[in-house]
C-alpha positions in Angstrom: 41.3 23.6 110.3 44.1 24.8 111.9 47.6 25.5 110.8 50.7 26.8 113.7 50.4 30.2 112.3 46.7 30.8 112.0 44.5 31.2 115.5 40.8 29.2 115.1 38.0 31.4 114.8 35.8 31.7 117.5 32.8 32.3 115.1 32.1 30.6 111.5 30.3 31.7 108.2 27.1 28.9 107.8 29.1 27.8 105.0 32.1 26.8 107.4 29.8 25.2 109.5 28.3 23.5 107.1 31.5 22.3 105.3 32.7 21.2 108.9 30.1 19.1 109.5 29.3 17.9 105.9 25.8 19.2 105.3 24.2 21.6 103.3 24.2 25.9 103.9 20.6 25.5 104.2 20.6 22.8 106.7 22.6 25.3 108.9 20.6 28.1 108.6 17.3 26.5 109.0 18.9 25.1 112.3 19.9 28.5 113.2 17.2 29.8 112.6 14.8 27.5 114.9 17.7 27.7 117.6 18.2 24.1 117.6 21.8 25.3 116.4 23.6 27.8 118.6 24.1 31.4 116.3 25.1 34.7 116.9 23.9 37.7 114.8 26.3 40.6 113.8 24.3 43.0 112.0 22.8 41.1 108.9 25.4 38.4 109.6 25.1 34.9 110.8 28.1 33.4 112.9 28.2 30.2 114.1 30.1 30.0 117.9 32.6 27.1 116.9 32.5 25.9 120.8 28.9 25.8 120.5 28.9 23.5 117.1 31.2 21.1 119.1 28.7 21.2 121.9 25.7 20.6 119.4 27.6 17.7 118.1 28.7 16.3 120.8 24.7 16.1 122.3 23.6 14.6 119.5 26.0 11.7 119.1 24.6 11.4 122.6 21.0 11.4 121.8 21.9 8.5 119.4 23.5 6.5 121.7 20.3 6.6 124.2 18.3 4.9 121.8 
């Protein structure tokens, strides 16, 4: 995702998020929208906090691993 000349985005569309972690749109915004997955809102839109997908990733491989 990242090239020398471009800086990461801090926040990302549901459809990055989505490609990025190789679900569906849907998937993310359902999440979103329960607050199981991190969002911020800006007006209408829905971001994404890219530290806070890594985070949300990062528990659940560790909720996998308990079991």
């Amino acid at each position: 995702m990242s090239d020398t000349n471009q800086i990461d985005k801090l926040l990302l569309r549901p459809t990055e998020a989505a490609e990025a972690l190789g679900v569906s749109r849907a998937f993310v915004y359902q999440r979103a929208a329960s607050g199981e997955l991190p969002s911020v809102r800006i007006g209408k839109a829905v971001r994404i906090p890219a530290d806070a997908l890594k985070n949300w990733i990062a528990e659940h491989i560790m909720e996998v691993s308990k079991r």
